[in-house]
N, CA, C and O atoms as a printed pandas DataFrame, in Angstrom:
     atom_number atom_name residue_name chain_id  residue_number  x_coord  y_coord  z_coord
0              1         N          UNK        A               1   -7.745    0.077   10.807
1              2        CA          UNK        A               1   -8.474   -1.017   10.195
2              3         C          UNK        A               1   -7.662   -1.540    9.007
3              4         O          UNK        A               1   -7.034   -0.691    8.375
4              5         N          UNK        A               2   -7.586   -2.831    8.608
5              6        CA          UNK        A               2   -6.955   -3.094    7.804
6              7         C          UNK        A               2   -7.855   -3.644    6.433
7              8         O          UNK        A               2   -9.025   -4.027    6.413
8              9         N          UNK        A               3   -6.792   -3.530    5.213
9             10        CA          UNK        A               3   -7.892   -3.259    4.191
10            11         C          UNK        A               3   -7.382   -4.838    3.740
11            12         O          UNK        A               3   -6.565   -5.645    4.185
12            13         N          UNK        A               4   -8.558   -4.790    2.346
13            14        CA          UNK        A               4   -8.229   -6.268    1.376
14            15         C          UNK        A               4   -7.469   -6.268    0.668
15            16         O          UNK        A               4   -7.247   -5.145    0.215
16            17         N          UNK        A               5   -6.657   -7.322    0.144
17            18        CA          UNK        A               5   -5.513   -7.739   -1.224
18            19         C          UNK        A               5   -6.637   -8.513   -1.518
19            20         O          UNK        A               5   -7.386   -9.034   -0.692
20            21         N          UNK        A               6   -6.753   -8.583   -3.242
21            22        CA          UNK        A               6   -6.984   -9.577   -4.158
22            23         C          UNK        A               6   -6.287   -9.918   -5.635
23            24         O          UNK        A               6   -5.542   -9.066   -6.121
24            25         N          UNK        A               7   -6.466  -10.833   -6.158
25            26        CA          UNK        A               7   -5.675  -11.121   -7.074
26            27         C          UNK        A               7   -6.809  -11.227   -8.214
27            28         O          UNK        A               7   -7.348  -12.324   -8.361
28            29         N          UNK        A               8   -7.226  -10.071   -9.086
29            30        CA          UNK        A               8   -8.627  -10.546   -9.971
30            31         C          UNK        A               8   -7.804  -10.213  -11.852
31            32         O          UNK        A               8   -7.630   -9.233  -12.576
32            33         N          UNK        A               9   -7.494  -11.862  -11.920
33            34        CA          UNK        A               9   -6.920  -11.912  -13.496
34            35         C          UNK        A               9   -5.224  -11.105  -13.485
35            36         O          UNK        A               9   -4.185  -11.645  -13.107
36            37         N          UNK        A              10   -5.326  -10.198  -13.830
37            38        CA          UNK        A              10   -3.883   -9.968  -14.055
38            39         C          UNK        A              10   -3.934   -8.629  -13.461
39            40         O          UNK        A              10   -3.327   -7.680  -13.956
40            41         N          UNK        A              11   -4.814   -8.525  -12.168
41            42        CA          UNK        A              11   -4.790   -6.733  -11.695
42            43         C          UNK        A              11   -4.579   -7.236  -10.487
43            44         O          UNK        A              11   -4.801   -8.415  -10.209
44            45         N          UNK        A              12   -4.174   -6.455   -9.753
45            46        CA          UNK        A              12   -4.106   -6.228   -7.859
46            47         C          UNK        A              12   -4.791   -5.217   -7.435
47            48         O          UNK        A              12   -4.589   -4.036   -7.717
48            49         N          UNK        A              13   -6.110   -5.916   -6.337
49            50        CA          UNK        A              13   -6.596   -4.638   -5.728
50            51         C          UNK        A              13   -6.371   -4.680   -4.364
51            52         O          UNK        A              13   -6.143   -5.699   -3.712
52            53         N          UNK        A              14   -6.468   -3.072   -3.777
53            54        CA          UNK        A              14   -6.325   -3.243   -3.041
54            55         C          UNK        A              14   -7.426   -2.262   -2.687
55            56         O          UNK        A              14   -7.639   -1.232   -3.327
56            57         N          UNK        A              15   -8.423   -2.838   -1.132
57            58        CA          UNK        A              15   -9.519   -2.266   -0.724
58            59         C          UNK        A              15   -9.353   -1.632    0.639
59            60         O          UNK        A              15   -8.772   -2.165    1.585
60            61         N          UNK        A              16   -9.955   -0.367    0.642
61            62        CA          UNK        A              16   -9.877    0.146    2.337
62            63         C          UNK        A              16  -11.419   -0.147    2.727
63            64         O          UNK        A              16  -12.430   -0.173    2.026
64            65         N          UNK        A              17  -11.246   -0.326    3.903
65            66        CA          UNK        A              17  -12.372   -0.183    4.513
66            67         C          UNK        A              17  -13.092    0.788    5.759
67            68         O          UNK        A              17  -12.557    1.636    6.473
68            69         N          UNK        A              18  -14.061    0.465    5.732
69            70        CA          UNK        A              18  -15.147    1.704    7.252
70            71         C          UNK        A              18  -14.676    2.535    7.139
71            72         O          UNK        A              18  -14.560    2.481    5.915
72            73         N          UNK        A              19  -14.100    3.652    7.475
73            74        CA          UNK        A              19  -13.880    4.966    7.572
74            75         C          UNK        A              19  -12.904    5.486    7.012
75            76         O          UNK        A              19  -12.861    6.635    6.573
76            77         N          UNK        A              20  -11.836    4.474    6.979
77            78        CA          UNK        A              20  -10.072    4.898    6.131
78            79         C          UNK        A              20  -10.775    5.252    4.191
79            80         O          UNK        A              20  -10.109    5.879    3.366
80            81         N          UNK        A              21  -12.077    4.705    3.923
81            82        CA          UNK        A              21  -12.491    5.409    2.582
82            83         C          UNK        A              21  -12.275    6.668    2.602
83            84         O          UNK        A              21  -11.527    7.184    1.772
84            85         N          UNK        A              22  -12.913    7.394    3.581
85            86        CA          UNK        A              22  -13.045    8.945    3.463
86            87         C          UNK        A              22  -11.286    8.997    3.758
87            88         O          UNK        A              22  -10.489    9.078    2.823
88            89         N          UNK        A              23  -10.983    8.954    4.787
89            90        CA          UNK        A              23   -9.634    8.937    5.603
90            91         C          UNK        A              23   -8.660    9.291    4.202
91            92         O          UNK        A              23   -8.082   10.350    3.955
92            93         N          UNK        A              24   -8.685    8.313    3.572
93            94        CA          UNK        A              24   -7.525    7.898    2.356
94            95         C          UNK        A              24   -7.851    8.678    0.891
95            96         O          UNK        A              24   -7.063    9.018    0.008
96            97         N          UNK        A              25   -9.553    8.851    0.991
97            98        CA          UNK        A              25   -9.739    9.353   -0.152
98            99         C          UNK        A              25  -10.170    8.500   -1.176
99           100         O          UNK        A              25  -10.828    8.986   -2.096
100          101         N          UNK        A              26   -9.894    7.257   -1.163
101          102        CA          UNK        A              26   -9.743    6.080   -1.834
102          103         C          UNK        A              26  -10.486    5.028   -1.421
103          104         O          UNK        A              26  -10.040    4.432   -0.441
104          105         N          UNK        A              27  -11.354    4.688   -1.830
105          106        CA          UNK        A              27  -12.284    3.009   -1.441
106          107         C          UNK        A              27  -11.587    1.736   -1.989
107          108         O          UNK        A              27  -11.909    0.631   -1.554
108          109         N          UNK        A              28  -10.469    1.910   -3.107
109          110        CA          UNK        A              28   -9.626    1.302   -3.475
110          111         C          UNK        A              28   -8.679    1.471   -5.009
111          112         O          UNK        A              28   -8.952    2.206   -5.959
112          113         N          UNK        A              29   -7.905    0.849   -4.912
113          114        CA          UNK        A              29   -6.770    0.979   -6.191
114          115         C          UNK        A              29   -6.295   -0.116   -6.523
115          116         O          UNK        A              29   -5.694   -1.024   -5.948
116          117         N          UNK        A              30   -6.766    0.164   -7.883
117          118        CA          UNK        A              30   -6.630   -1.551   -9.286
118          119         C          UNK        A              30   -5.075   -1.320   -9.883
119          120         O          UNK        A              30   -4.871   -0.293  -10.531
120          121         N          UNK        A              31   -3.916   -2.328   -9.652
121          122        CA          UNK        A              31   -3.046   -1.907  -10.177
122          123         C          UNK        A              31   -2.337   -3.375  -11.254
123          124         O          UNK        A              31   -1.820   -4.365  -10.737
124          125         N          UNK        A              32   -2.450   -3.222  -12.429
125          126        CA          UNK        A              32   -1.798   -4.264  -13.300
126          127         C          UNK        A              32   -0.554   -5.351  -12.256
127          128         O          UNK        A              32    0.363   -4.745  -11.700
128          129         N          UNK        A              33   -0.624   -6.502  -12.131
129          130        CA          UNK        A              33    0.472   -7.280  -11.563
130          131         C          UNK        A              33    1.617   -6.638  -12.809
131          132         O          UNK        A              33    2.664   -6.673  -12.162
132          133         N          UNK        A              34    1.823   -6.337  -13.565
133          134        CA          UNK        A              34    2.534   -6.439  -14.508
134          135         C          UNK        A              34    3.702   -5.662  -13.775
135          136         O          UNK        A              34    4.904   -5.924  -13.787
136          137         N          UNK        A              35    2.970   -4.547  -13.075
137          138        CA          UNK        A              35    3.561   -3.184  -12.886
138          139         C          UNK        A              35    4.621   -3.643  -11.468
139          140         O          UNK        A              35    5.833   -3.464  -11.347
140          141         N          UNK        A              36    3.867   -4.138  -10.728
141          142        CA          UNK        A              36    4.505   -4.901   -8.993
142          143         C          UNK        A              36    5.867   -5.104   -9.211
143          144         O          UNK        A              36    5.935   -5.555  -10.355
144          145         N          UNK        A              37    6.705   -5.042   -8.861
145          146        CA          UNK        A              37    8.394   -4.617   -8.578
146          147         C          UNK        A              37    8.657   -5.576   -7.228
147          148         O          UNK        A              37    9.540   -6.434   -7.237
148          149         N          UNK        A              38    7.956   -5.383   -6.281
149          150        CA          UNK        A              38    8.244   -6.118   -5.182
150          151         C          UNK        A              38    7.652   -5.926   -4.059
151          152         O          UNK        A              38    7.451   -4.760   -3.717
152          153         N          UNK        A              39    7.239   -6.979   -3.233
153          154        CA          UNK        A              39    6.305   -6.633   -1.718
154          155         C          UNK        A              39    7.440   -6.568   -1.181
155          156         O          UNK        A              39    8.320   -7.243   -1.713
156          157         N          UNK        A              40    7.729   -5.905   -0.199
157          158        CA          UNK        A              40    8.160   -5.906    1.173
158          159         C          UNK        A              40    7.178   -5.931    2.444
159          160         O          UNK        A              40    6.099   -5.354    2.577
160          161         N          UNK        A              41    8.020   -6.959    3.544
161          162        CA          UNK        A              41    7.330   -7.142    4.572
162          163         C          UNK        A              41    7.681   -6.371    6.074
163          164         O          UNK        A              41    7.220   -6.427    7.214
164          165         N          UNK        A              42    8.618   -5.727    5.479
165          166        CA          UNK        A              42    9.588   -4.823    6.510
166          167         C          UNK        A              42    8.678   -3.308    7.309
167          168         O          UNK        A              42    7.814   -2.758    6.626
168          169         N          UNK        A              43    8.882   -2.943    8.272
169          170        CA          UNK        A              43    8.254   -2.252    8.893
170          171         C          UNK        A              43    8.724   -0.719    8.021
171          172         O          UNK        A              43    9.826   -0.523    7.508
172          173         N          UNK        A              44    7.460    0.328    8.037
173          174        CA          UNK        A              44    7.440    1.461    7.730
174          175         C          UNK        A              44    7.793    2.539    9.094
175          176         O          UNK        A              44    6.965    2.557   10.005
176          177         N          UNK        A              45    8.791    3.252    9.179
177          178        CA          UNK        A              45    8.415    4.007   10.575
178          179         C          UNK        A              45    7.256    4.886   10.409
179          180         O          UNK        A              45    6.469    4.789    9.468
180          181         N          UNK        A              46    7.188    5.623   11.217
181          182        CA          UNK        A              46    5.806    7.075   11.324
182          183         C          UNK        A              46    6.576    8.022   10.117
183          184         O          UNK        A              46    6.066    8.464    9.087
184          185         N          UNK        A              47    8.054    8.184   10.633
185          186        CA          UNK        A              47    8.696    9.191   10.005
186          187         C          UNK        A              47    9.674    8.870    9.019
187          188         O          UNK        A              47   10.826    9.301    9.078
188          189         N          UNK        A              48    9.283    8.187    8.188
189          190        CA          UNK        A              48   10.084    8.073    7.019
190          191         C          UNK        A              48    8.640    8.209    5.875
191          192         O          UNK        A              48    7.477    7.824    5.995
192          193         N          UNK        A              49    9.413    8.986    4.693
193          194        CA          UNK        A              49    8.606    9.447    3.974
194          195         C          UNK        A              49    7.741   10.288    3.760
195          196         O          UNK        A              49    6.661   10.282    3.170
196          197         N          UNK        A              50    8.878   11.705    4.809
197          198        CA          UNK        A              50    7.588   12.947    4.739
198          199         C          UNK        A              50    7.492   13.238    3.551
199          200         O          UNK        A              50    8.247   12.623    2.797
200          201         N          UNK        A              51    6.727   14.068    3.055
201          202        CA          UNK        A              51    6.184   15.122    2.165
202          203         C          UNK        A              51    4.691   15.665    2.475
203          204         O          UNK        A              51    3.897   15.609    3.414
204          205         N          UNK        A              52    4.729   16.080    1.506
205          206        CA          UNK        A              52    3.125   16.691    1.104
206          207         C          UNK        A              52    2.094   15.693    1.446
207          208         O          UNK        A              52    2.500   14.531    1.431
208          209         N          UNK        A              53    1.401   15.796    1.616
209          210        CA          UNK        A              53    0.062   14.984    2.090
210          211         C          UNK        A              53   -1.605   15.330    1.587
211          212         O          UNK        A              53   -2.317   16.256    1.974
212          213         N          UNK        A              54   -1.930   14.231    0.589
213          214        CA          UNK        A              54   -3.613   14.843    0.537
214          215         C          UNK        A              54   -4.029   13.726    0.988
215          216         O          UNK        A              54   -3.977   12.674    0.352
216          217         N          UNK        A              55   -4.599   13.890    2.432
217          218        CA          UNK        A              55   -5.246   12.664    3.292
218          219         C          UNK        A              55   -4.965   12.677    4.708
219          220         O          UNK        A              55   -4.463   13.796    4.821
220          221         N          UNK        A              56   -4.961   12.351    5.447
221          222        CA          UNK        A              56   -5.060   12.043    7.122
222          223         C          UNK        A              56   -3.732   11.522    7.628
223          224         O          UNK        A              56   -3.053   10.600    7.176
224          225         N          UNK        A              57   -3.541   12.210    8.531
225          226        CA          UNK        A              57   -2.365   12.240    9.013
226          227         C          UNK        A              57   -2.173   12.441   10.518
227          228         O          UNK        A              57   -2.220   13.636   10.808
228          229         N          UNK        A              58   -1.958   11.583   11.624
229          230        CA          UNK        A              58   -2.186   11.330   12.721
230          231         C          UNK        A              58   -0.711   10.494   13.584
231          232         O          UNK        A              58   -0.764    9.333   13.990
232          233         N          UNK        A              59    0.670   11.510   13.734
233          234        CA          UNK        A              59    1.838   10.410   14.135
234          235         C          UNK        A              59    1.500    9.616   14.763
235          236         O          UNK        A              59    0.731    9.973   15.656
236          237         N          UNK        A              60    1.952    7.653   14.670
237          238        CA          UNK        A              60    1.731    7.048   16.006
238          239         C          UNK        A              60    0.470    6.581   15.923
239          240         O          UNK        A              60    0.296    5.569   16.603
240          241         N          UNK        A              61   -0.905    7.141   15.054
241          242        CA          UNK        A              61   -1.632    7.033   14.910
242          243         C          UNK        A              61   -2.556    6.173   13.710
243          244         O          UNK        A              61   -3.111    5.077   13.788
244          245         N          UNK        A              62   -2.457    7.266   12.455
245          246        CA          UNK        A              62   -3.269    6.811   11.288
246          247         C          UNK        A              62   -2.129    7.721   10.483
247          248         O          UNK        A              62   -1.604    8.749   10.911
248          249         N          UNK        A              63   -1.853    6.984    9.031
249          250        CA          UNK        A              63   -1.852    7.586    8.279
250          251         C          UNK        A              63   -2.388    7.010    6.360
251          252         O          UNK        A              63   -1.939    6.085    5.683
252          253         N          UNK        A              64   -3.278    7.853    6.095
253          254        CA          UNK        A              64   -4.293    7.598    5.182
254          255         C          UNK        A              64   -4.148    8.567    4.233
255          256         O          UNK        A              64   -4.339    9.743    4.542
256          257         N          UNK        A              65   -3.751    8.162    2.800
257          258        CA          UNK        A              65   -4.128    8.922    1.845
258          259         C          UNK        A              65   -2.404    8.963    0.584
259          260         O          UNK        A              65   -1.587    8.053    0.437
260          261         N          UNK        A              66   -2.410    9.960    0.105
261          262        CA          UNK        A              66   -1.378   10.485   -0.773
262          263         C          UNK        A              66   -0.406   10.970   -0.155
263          264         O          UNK        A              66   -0.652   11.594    0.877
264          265         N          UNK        A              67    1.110   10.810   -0.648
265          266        CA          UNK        A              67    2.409   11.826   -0.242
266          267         C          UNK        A              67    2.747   12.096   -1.212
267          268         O          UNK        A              67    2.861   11.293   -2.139
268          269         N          UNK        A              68    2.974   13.176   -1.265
269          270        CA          UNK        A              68    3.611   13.732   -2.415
270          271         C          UNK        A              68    5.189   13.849   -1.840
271          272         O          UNK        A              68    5.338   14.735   -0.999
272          273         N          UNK        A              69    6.710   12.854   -2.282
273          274        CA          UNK        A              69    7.913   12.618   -1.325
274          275         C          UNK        A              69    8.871   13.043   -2.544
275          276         O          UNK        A              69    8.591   13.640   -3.583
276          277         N          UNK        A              70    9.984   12.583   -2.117
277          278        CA          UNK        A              70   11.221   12.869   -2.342
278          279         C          UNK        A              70   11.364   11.974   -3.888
279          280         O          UNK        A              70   11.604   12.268   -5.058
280          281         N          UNK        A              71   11.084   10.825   -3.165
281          282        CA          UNK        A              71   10.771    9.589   -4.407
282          283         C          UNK        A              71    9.426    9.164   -4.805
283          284         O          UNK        A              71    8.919    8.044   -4.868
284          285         N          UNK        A              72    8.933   10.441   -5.079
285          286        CA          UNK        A              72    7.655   10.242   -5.616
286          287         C          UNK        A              72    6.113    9.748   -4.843
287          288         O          UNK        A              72    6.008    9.260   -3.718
288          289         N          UNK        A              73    5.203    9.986   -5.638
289          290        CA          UNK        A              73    3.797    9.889   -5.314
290          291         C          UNK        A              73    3.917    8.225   -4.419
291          292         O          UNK        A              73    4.503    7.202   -4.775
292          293         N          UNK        A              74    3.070    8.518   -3.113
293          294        CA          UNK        A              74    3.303    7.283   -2.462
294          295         C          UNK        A              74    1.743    7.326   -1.655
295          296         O          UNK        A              74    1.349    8.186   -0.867
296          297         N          UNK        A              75    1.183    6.376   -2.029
297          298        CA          UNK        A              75   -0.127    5.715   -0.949
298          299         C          UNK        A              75    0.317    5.123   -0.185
299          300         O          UNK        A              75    1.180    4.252   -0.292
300          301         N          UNK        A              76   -0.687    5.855    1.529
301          302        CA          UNK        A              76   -0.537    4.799    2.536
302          303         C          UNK        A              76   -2.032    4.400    2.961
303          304         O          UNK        A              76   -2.992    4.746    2.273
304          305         N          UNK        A              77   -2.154    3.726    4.019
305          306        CA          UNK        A              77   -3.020    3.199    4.446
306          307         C          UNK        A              77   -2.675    2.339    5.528
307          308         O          UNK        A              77   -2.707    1.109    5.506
308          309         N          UNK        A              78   -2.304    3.155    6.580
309          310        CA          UNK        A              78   -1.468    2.533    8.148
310          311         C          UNK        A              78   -1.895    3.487    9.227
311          312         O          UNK        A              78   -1.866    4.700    9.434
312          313         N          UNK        A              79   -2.472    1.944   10.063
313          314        CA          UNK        A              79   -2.209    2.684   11.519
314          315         C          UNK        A              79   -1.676    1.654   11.989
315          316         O          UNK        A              79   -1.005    1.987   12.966
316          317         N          UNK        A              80   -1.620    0.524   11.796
317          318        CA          UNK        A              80   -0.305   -0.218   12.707
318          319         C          UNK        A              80    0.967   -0.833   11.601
319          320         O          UNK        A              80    0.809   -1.787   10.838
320          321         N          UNK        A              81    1.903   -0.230   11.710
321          322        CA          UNK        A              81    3.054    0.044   10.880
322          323         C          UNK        A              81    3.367   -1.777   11.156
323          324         O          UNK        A              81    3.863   -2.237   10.127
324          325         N          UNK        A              82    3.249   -2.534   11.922
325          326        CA          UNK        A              82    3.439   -3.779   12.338
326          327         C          UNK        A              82    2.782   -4.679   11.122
327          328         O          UNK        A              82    3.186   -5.773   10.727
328          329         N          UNK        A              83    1.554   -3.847   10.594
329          330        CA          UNK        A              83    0.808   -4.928    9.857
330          331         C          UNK        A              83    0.767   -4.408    8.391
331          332         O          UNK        A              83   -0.281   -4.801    7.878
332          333         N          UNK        A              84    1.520   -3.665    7.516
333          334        CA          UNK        A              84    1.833   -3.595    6.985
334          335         C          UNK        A              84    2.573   -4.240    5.956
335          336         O          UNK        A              84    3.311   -5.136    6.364
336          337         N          UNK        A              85    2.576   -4.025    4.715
337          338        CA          UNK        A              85    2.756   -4.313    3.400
338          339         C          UNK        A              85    3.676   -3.209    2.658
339          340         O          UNK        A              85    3.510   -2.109    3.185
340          341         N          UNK        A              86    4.551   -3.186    1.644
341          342        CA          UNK        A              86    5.042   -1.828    0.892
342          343         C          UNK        A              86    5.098   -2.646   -0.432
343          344         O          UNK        A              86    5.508   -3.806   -0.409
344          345         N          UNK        A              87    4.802   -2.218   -1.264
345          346        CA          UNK        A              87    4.329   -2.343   -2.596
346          347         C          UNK        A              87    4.759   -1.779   -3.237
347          348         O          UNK        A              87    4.090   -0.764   -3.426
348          349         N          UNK        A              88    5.982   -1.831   -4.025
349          350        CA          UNK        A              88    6.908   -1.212   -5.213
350          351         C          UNK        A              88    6.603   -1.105   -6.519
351          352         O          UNK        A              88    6.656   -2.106   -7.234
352          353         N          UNK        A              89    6.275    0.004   -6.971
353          354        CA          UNK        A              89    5.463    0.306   -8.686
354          355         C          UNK        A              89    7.102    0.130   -9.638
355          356         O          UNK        A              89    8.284    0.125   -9.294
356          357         N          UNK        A              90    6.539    0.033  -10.653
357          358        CA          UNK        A              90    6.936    0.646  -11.909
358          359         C          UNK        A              90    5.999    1.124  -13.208
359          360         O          UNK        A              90    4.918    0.570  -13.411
360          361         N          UNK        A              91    6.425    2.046  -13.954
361          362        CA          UNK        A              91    5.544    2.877  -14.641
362          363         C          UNK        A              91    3.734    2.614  -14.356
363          364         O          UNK        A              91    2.844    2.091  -15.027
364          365         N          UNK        A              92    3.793    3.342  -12.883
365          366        CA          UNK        A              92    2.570    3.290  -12.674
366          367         C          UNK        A              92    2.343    5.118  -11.583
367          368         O          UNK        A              92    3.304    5.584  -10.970
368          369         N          UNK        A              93    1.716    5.433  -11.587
369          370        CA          UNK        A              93    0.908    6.764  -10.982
370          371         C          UNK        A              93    1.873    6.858   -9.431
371          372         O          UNK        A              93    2.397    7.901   -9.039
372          373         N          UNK        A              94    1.960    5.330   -8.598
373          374        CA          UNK        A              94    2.200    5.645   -7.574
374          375         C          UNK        A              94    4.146    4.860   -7.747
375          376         O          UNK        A              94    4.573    4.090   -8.607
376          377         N          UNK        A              95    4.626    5.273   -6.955
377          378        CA          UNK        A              95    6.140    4.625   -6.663
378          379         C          UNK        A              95    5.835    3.364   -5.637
379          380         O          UNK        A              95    6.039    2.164   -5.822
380          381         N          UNK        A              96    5.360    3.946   -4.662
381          382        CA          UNK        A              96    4.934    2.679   -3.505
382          383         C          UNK        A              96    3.672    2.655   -3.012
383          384         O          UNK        A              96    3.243    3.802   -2.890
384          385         N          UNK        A              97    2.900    1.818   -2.679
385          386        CA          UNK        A              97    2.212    1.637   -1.763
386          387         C          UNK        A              97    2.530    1.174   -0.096
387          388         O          UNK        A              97    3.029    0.055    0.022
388          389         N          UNK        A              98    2.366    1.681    0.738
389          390        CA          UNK        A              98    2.136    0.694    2.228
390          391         C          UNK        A              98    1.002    0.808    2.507
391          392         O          UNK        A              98    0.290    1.805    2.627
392          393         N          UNK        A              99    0.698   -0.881    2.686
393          394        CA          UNK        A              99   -0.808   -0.557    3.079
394          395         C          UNK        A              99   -0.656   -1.920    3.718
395          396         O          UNK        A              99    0.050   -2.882    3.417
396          397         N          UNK        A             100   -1.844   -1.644    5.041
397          398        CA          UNK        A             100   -1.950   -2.618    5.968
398          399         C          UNK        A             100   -3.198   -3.314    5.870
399          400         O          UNK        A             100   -4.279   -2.906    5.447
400          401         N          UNK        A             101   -2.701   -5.011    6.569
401          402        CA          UNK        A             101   -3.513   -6.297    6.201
402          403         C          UNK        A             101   -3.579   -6.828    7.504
403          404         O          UNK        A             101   -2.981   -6.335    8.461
404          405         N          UNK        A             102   -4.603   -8.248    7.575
405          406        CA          UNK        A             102   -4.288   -8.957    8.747
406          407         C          UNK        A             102   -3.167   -9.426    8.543
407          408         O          UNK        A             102   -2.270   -8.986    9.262
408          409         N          UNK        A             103   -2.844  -10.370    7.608
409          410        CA          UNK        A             103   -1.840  -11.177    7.429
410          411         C          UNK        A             103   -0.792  -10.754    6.835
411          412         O          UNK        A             103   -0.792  -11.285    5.724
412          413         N          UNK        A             104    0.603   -9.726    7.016
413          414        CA          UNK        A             104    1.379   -9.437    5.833
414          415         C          UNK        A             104    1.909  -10.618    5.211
415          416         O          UNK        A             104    2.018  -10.740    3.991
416          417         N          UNK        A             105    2.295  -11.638    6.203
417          418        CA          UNK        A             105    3.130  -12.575    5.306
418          419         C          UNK        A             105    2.627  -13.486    4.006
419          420         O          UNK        A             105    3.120  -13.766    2.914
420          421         N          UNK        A             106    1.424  -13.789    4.675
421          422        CA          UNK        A             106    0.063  -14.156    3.701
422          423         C          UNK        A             106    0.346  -13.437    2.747
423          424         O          UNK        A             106    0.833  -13.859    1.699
424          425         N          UNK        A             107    0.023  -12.027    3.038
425          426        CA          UNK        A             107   -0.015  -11.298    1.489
426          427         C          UNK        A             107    0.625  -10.801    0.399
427          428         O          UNK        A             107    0.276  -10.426   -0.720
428          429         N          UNK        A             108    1.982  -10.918    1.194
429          430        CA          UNK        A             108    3.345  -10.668    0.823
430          431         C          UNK        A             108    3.838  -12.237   -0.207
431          432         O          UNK        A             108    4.469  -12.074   -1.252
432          433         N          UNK        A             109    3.509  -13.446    0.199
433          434        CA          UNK        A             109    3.499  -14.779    0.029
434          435         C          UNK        A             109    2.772  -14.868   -1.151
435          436         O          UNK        A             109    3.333  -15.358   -2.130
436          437         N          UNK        A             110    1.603  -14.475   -1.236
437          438        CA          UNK        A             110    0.116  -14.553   -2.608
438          439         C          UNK        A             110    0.596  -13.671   -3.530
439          440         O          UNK        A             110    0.499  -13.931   -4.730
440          441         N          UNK        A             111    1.210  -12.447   -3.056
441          442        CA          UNK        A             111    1.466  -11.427   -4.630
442          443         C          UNK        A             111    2.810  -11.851   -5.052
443          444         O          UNK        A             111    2.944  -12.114   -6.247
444          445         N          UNK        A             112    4.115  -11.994   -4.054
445          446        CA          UNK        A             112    5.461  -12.906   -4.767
446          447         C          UNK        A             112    5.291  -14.078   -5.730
447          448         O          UNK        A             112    6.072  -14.370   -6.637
448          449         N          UNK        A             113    3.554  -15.047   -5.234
449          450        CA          UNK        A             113    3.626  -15.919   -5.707
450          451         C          UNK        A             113    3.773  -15.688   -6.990
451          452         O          UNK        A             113    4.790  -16.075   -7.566
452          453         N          UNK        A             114    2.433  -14.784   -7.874
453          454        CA          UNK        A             114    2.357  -14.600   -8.713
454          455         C          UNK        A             114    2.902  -13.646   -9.329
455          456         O          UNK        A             114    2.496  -13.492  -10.480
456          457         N          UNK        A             115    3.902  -12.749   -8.870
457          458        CA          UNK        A             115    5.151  -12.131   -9.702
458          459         C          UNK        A             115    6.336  -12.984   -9.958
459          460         O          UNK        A             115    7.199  -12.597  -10.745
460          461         N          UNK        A             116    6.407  -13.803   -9.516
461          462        CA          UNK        A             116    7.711  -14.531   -9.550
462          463         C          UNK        A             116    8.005  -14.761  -10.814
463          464         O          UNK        A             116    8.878  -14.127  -11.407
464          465         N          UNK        A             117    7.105  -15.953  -11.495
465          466        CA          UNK        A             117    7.403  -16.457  -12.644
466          467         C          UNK        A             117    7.815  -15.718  -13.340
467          468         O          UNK        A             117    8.817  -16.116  -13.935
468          469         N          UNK        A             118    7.266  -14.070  -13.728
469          470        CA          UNK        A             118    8.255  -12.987  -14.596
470          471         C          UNK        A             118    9.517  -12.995  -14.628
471          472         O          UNK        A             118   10.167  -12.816  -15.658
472          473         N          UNK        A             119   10.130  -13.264  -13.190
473          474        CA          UNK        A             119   11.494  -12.770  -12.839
474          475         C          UNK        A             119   12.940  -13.658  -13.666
475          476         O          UNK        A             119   14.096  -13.308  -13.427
């Protein structure tokens, strides 16, 4: 299932929905635009980015929740790696997010919009 992007003032949320709540652990995560580094629209494989895991984990399948990786604390929220998003922190809790949408390009398009002007 794919979750929501919004843009509320100067935060980014991002919402899971129906069952990926429990799944992920997470009903959602408020993160300062300030912090956003960069969307990517590029595909995640199954197997990049093992580590540790607190959350659901299903190859090929679902994967929902926390990694604890190589390069740090990383949220996902994917079962179709196709519809996906990756979301690059700085001084923030997580390093990346991937998390899946209907629209990546849409959403990838709406959060560049409004990081840009920083750059």
């Amino acid at each position: 299932m794919s979750g929501t992007v919004r843009i509320l003032g100067e935060r980014l949320v991002l919402e899971t929905h129906g069952f990926d709540k429990i799944l992920a652990f997470r009903s959602s995560i408020t993160i300062p635009l300030k912090q956003v580094v960069s969307v990517s629209t590029e595909r995640v494989g199954w197997t990049e980015y093992p580590g540790i895991r607190v959350g659901t984990s299903l190859p090929g399948v679902i994967r929902d929740g926390y990694y604890f990786t190589s390069n740090g604390l990383m949220f996902f929220e994917e079962h179709d790696p196709e519809k996906c998003i990756t979301i690059t922190l700085s001084h923030e809790t997580y390093k990346k997010i991937v998390f899946q949408v209907e629209d990546k390009e849409a959403v990838a398009k709406l959060i560049n919009a409004v990081i840009a002007p920083r750059c």
